[in-house]
NUZA-778412 format. One record per atom (N, C-alpha, C): residue in one letter; x, y, z. Coordinates in steps of 0.1 Angstrom, whole numbers, padded with zeros to 4 digits, always signed. Layout:
N
AXYZ
...
END
This chain:
341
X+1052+1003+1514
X+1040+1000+1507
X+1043+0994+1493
X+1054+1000+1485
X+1056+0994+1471
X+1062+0981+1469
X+1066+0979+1483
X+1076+0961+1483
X+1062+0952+1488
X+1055+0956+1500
X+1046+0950+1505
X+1034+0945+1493
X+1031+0952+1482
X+1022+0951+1473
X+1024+0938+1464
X+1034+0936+1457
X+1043+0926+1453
X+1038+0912+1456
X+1046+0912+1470
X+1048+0902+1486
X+1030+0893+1484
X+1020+0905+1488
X+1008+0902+1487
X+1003+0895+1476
X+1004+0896+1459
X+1000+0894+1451
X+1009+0880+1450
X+1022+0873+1453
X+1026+0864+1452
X+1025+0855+1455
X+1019+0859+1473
X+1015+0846+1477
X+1002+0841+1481
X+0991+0852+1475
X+0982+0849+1471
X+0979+0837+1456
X+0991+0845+1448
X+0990+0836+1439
X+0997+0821+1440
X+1002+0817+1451
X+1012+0805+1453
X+1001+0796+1461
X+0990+0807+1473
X+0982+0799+1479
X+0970+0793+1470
X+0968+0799+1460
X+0958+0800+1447
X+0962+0783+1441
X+0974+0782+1437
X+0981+0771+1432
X+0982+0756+1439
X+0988+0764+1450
X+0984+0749+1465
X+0970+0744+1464
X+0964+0754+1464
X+0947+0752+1467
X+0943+0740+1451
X+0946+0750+1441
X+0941+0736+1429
X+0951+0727+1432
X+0958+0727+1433
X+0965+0715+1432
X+0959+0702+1443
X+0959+0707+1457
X+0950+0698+1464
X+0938+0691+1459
X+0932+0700+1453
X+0915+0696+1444
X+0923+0691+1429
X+0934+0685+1425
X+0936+0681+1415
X+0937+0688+1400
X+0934+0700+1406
X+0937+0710+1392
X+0950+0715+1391
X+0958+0719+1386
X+0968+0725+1378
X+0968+0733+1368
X+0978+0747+1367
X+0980+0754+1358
X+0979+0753+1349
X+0981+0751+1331
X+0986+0746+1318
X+1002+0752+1321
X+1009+0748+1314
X+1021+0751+1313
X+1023+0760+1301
X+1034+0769+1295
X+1035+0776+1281
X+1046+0767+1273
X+1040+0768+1261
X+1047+0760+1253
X+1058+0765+1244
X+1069+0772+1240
X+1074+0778+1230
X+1085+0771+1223
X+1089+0780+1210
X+1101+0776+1200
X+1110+0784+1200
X+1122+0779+1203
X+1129+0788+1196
X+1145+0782+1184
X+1145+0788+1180
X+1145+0804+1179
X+1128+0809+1174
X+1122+0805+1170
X+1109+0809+1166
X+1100+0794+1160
X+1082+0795+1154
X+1077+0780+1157
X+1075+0781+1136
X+1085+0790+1128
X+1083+0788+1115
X+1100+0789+1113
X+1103+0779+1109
X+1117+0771+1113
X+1117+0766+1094
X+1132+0771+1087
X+1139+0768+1074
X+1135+0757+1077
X+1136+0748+1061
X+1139+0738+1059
X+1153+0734+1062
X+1153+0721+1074
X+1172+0712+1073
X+1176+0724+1086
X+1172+0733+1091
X+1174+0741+1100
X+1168+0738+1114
X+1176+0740+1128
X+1173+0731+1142
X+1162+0740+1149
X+1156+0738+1156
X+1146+0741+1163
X+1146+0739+1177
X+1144+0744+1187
X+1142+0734+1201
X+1128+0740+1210
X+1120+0727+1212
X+1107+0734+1217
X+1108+0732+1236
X+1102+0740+1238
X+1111+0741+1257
X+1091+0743+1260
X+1087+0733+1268
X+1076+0734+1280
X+1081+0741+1295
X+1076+0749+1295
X+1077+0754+1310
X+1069+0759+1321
X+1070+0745+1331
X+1061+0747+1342
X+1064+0750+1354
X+1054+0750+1364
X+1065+0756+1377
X+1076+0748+1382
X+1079+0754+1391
X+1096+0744+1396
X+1094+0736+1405
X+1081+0732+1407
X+1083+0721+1418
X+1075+0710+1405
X+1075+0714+1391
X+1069+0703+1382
X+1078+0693+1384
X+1078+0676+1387
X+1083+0665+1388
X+1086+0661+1374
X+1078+0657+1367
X+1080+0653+1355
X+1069+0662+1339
X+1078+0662+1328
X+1071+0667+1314
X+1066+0657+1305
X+1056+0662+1294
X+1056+0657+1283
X+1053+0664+1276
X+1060+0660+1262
X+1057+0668+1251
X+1056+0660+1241
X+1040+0662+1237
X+1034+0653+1222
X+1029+0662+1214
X+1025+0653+1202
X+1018+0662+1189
X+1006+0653+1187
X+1002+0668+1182
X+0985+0664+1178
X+0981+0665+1163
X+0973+0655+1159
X+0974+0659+1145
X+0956+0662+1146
X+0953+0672+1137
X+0942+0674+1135
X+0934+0666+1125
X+0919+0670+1129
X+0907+0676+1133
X+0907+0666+1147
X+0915+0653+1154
X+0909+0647+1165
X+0921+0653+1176
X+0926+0659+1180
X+0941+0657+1188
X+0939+0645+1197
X+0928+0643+1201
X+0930+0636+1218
X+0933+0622+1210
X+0924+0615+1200
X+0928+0604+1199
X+0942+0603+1188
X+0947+0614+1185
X+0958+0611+1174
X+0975+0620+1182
X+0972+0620+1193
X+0987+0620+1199
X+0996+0614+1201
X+1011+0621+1203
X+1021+0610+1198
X+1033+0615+1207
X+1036+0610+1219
X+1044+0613+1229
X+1055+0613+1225
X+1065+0622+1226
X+1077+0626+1219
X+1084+0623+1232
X+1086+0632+1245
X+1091+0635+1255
X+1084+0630+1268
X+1090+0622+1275
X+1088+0617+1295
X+1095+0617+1303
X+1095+0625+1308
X+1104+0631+1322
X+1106+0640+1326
X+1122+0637+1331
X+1124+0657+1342
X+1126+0664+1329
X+1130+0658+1318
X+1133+0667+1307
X+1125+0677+1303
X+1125+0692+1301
X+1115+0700+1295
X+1117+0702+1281
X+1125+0697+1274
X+1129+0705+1261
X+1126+0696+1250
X+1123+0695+1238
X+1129+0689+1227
X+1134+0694+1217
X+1145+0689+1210
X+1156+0693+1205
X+1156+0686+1186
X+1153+0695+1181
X+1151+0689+1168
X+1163+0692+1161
X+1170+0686+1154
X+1184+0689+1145
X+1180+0694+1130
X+1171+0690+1123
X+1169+0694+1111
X+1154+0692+1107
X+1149+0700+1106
X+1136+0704+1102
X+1131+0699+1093
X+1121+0688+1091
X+1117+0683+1080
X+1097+0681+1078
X+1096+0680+1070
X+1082+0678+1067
X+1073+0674+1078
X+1081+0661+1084
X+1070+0653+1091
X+1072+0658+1107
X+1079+0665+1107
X+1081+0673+1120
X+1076+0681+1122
X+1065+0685+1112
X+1056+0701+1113
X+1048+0693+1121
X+1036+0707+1123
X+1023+0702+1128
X+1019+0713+1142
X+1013+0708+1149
X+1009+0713+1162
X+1013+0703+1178
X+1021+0712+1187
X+1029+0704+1194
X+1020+0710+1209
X+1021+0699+1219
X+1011+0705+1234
X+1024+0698+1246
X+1020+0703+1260
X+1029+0693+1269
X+1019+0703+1284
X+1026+0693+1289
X+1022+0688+1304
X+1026+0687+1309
X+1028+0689+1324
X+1037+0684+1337
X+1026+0676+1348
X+1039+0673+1355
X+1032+0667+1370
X+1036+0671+1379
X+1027+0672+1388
X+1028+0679+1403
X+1021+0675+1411
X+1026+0672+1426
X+1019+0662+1437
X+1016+0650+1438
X+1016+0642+1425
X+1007+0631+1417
X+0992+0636+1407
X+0996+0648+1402
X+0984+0651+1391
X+0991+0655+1377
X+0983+0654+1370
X+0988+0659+1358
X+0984+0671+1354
X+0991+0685+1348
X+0983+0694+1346
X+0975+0699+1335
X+0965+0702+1331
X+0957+0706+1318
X+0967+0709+1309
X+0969+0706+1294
X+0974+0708+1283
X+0974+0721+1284
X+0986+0724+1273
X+0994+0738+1270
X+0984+0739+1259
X+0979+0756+1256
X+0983+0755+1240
X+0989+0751+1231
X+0981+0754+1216
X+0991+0743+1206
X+1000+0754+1199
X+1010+0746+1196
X+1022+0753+1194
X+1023+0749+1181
X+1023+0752+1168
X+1018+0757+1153
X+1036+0759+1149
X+1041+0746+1147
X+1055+0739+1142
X+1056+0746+1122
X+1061+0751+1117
X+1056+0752+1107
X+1077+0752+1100
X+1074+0745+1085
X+1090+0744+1078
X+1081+0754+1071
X+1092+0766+1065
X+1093+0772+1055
X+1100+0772+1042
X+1102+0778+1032
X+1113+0772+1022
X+1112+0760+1012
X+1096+0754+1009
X+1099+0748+1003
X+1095+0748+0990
X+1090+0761+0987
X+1080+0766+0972
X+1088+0784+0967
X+1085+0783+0959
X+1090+0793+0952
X+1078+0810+0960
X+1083+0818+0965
X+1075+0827+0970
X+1066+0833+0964
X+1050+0839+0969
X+1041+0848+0962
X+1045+0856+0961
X+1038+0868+0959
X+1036+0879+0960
X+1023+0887+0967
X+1028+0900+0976
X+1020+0902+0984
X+1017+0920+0981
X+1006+0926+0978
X+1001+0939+0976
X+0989+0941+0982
X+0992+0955+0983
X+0978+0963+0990
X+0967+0970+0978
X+0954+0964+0980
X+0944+0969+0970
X+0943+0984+0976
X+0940+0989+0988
X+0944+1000+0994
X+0950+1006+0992
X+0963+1003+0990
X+0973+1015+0988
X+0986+1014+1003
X+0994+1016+1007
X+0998+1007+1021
X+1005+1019+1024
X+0994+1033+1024
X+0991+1047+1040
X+0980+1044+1036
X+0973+1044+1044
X+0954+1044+1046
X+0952+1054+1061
X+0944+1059+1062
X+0937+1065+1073
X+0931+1060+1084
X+0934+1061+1097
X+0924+1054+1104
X+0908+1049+1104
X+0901+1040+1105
X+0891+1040+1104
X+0886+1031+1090
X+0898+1031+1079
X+0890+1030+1066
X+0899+1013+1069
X+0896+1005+1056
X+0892+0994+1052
X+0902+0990+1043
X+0906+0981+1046
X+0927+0977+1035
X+0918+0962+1030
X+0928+0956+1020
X+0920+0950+1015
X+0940+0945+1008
X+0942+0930+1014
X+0959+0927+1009
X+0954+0913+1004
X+0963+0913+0991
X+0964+0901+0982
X+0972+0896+0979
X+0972+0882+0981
X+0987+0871+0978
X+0984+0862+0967
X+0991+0862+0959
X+0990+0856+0943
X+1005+0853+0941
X+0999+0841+0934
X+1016+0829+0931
X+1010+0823+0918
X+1017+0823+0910
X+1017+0808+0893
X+1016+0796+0898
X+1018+0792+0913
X+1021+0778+0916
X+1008+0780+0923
X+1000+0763+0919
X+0987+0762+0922
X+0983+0762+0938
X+0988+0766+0947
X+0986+0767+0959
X+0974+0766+0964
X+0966+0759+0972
X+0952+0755+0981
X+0951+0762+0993
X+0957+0773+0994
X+0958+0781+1001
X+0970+0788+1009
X+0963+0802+1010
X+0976+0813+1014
X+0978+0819+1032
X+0986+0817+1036
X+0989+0827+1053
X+0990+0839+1050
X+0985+0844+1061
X+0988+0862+1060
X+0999+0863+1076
X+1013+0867+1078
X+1012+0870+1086
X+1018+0883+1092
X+1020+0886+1105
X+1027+0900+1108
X+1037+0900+1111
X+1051+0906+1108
X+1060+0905+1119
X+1058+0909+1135
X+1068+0907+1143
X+1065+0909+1158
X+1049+0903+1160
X+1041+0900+1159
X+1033+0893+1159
X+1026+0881+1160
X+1029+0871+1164
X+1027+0858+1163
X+1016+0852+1164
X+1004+0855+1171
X+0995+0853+1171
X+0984+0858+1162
X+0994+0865+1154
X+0984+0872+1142
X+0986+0864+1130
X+0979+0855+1125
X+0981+0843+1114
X+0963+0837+1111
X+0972+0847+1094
X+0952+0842+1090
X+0958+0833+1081
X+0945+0823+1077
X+0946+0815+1069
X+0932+0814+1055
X+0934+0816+1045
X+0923+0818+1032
X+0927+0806+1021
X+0919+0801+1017
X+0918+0791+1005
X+0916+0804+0993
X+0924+0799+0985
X+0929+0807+0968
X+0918+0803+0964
X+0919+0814+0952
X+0910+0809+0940
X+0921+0818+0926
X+0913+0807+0915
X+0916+0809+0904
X+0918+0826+0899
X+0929+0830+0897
X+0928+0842+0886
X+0937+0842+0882
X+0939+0848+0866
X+0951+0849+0860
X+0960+0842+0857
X+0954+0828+0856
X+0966+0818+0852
X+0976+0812+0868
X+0969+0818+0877
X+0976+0813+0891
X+0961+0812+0898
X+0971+0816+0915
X+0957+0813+0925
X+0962+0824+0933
X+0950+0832+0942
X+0950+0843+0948
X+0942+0841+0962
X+0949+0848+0971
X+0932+0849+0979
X+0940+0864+0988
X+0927+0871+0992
X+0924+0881+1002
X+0919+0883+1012
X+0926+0892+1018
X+0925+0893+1031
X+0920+0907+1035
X+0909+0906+1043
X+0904+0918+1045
X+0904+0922+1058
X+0906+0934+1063
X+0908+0944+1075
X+0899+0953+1075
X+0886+0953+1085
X+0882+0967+1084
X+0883+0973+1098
X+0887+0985+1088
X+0887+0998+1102
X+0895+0997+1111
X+0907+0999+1101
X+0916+0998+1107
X+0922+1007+1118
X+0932+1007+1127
X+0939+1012+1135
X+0955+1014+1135
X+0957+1022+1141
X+0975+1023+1148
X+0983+1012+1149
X+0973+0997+1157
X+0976+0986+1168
X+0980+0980+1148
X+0973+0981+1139
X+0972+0969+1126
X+0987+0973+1116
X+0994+0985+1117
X+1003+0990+1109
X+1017+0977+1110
X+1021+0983+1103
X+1031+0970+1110
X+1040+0965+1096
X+1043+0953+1091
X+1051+0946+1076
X+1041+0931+1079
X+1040+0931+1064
X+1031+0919+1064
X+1037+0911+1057
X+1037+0893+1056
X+1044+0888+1044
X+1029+0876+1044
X+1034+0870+1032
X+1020+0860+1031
X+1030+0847+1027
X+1027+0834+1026
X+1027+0823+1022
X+1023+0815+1015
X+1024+0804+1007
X+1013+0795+1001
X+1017+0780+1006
X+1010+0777+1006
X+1008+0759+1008
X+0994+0749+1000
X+0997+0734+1004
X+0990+0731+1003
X+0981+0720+1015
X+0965+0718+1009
X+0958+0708+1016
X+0967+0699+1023
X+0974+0692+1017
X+0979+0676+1020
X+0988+0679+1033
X+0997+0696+1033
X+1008+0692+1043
X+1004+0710+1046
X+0992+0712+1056
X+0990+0729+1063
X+1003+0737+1062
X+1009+0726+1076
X+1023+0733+1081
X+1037+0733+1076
X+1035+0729+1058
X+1046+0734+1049
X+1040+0743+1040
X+1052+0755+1042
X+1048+0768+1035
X+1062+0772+1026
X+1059+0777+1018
X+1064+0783+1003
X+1073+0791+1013
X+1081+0801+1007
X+1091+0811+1010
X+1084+0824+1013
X+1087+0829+1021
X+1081+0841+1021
X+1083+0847+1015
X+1066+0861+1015
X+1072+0869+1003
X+1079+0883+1002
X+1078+0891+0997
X+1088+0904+1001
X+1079+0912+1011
X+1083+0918+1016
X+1076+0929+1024
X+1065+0934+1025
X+1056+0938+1034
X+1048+0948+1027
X+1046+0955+1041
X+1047+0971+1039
X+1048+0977+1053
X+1037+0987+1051
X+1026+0985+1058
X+1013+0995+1061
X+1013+1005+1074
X+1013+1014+1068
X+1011+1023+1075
X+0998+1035+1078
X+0990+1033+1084
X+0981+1033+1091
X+0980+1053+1097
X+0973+1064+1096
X+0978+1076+1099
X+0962+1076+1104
X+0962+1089+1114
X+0957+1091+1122
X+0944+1099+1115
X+0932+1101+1116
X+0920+1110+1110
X+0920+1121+1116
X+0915+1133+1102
X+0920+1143+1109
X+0910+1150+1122
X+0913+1153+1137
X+0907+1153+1146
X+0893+1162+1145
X+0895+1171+1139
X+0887+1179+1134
X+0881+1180+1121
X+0872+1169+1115
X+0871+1172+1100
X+0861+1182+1096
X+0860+1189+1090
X+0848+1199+1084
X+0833+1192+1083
X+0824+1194+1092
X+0811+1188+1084
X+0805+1190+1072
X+0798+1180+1072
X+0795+1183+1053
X+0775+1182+1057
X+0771+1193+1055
X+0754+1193+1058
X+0749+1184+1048
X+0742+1171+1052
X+0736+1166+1043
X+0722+1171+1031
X+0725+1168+1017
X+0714+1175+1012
X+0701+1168+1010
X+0694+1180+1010
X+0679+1170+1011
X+0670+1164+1000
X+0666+1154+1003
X+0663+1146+0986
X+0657+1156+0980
X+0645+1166+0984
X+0638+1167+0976
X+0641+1185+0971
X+0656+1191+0979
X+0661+1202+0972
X+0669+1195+0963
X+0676+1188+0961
X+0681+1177+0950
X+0676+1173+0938
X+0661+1169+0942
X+0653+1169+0926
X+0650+1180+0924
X+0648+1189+0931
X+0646+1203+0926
X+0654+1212+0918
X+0663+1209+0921
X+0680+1215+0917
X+0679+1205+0904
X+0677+1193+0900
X+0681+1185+0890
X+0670+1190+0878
X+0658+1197+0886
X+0644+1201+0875
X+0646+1207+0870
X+0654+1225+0880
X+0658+1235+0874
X+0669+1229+0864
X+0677+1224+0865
X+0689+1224+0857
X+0683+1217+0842
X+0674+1207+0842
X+0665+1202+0833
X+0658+1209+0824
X+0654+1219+0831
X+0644+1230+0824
X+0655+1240+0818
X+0665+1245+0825
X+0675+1256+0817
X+0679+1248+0805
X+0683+1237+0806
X+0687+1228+0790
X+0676+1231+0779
X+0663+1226+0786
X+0652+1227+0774
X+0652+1244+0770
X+0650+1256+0783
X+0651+1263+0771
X+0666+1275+0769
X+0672+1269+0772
X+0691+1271+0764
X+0690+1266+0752
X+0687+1256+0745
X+0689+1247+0728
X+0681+1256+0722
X+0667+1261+0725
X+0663+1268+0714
X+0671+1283+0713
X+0673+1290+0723
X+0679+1300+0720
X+0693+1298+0713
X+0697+1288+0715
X+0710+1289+0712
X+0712+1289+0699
X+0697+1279+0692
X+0695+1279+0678
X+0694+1288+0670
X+0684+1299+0676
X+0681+1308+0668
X+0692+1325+0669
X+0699+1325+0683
X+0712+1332+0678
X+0722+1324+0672
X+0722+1317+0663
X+0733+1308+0654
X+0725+1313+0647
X+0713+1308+0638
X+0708+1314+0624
X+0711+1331+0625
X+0707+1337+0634
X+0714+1352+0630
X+0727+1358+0628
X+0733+1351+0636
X+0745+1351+0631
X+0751+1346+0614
X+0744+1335+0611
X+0743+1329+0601
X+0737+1342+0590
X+0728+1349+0591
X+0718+1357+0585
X+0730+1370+0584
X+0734+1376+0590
X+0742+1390+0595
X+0756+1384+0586
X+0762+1373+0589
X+0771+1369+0576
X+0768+1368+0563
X+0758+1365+0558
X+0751+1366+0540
X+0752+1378+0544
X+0749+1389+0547
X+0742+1403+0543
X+0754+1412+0538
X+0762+1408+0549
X+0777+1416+0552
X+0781+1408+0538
X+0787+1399+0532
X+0794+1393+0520
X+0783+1400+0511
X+0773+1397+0509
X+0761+1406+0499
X+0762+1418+0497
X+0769+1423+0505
X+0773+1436+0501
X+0783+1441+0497
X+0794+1436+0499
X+0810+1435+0495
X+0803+1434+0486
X+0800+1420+0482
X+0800+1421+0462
X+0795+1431+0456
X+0784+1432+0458
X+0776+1446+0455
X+0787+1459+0450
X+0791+1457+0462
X+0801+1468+0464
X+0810+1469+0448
X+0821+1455+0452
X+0827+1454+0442
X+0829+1452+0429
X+0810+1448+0427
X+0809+1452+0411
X+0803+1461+0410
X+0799+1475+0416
X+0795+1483+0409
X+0811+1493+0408
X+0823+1490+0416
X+0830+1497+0411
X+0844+1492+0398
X+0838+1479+0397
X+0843+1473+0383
X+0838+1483+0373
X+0820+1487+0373
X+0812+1490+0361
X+0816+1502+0357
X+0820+1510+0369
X+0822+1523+0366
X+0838+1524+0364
X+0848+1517+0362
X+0861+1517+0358
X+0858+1512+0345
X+0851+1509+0343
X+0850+1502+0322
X+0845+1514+0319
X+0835+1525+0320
X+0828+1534+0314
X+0841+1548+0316
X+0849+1548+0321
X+0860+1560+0321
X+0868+1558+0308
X+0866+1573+0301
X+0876+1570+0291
X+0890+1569+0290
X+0898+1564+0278
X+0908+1564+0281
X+0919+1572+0271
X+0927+1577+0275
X+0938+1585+0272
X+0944+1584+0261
X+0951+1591+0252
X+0954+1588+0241
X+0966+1595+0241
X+0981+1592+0238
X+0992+1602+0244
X+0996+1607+0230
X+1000+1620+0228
X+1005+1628+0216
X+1014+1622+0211
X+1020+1620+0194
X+1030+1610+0187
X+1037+1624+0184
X+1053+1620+0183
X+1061+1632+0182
X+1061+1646+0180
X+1053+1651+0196
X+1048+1664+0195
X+1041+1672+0184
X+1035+1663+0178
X+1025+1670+0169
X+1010+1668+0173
X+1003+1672+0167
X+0985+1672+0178
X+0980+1662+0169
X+0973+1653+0183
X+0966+1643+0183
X+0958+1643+0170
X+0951+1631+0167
X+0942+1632+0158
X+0924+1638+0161
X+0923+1643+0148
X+0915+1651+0152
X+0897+1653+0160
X+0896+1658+0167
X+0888+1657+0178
X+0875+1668+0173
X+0865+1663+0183
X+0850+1675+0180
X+0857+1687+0178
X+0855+1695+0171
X+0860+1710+0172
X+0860+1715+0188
X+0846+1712+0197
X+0844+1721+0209
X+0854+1717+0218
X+0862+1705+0214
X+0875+1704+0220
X+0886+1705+0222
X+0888+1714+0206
X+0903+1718+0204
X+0901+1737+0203
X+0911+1739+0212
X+0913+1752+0209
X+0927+1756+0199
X+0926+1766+0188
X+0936+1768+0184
X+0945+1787+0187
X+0955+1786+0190
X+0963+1798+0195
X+0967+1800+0186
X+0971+1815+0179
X+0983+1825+0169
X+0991+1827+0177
X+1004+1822+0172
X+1018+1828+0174
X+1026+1839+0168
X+1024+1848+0167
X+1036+1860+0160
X+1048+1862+0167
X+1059+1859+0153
X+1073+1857+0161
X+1073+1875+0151
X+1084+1886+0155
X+1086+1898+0153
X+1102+1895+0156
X+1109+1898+0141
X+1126+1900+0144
X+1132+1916+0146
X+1139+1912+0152
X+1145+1927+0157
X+1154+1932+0144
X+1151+1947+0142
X+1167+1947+0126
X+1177+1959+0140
X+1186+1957+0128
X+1193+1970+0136
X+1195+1983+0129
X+1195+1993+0137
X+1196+2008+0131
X+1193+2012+0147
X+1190+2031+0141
X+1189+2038+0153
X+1175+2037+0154
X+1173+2045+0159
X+1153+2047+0164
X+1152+2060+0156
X+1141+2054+0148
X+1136+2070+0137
X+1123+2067+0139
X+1115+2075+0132
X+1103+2075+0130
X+1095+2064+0126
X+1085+2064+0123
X+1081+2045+0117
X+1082+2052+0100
X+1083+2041+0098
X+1088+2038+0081
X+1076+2036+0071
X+1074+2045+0063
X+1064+2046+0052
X+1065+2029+0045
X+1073+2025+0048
X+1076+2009+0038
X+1065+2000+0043
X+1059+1994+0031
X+1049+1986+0039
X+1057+1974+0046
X+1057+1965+0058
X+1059+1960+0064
X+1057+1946+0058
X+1068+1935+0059
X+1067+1919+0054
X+1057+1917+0058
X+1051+1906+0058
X+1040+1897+0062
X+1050+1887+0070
X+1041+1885+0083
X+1047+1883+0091
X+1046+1863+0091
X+1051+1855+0095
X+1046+1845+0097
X+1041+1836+0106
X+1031+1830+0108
X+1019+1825+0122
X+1022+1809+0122
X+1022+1811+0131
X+1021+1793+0132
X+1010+1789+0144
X+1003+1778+0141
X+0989+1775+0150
X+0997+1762+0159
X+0992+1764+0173
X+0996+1748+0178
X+0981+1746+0187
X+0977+1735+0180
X+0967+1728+0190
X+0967+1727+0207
X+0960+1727+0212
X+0956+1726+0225
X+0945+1719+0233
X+0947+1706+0239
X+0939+1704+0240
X+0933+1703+0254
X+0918+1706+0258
X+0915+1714+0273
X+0911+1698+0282
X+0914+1699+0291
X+0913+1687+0298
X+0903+1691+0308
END
């Protein structure tokens, strides 16, 4: 059954082919470059048409735009399928198509094949307004900006080839810029991007490419937290309240500052207070007067000096008799001041 499946699809498709071809229709043929269709400057290229194998004869022309049909230019006729360019130059760019024949018909044009020289301008520069990790889903936003007046910029991808935008510049910063916008993005968009410049006069000659730029694209997280929307009108309510606590927070706030203000004078008001009444009463204390070579001060209220008798009594010698009828010397007294504190 898995060889039979094959078998069936092949020569369905072979009777498919006989059939237009009898009614005069034909396939298109594919058109390719290689080594690839954005080819150095002075560097070889070879573009190969390939139709089925009972094709008789090829051709391969170029089209120049906005007319192709009336501005074609037959390069290649015959069994030949290939053309063979040796050095890549200006007038060789452009958009290339071909054809075969089969039975005596001709078959419908190939796609255009978008010849393009690189290398011949000084390269842009290429950045992400984004940021280049973005999230799935969200929106990149890449810019290509050069000093050289360029009429426009390519965006393209590696491994990609069918991915090729094209934007007319505009003026900023003393050069020319243009952007390129992506929304919602994906996994499939990640990838290295490079951009180009050219101008009007020659599409399919482009500047150098520019350095890298590699986006990488991450997954959302599978499970995000809901967020309950709020409702307009608990929102002005919430904004009233908070309106109304301002109005009355400022007066209070005012009038605990004056108290505070008030409780500071009272407290210093008092210190001083303090401090000079005990200045007043250190000036009213009297003061001291110290005695001059142990003799007594000068003289004071009487009720403040007391005066003491001293009797000094000398011893004589003898034995012990009776007391002695002799009147006794007069003795001598001396007074010492005292003063009572």
């Amino acid at each position: 059954m898995p060889v039979v499946l094959p078998i069936v699809l092949y020569l369905g498709l072979h009777l498919a082919q006989s059939t237009q071809a009898q009614n005069g229709y034909l396939p298109p043929p594919v058109i390719t470059a290689q080594p690839g269709s954005m080819v150095l400057n002075n560097k070889p290229v070879t573009i190969l048409c390939q139709g089925p194998p009972e094709a008789a004869a090829y051709e391969i022309h170029t089209e120049e735009e906005p007319e192709p049909r009336a501005g074609r230019k037959l390069l290649v006729a015959g069994k030949t399928r290939t053309l063979y360019i040796q050095e890549m130059k200006p007038d060789r760019t452009g958009l290339y198509r071909c054809s075969y024949q089969s039975g005596g018909h001709w078959s419908s044009l190939s796609d255009s094949l978008h010849l393009v020289m690189m290398g011949s301008y000084d390269k842009p520069s290429l950045s992400s307004m984004s940021g280049t990790v973005v999230t799935s889903g969200n929106n990149v936003t890449l810019q290509c900006f050069s000093r050289i007046g360029f009429q426009a910029f390519i965006l393209t991808k590696q491994d990609a080839p069918q991915f090729t935008k094209r934007q007319s510049s505009t003026a900023q910063d003393k050069g020319q810029q243009a952007t390129f916008h992506m929304d919602r993005v994906t996994s499939t968009q990640a990838g290295t991007y490079r951009c180009y410049g050219a101008f009007s006069k020659d599409p399919y000659v482009w500047s150098h490419a520019s350095d890298p730029l590699q986006l990488e694209v991450r997954e959302a997280p599978s499970d995000p937290t809901p967020v309950e929307p709020k409702h307009p009108q608990a929102t002005d309510h919430n904004q009233t309240q908070n309106h109304h606590g301002i109005l009355i927070g400022f007066p209070v706030a005012i009038v605990l500052l004056l108290l505070l203000f008030l409780l500071l004078f009272f407290i210093l008001r008092h210190r001083h207070r303090k401090a000079k009444n005990n200045a007043t009463e250190a000036k009213r204390q009297p003061q001291e007067v110290e005695p001059m070579n142990g003799l007594a001060s000068e003289a004071r209220d009487p009720q403040d000096v007391t005066y003491f008798q001293v009797a000094f009594n000398a011893p004589t010698h003898g034995t012990a008799s009776a007391p002695s009828l002799l009147p006794k010397p007069a003795q001598a007294s001396e007074y010492a001041t005292l003063m009572l504190r």
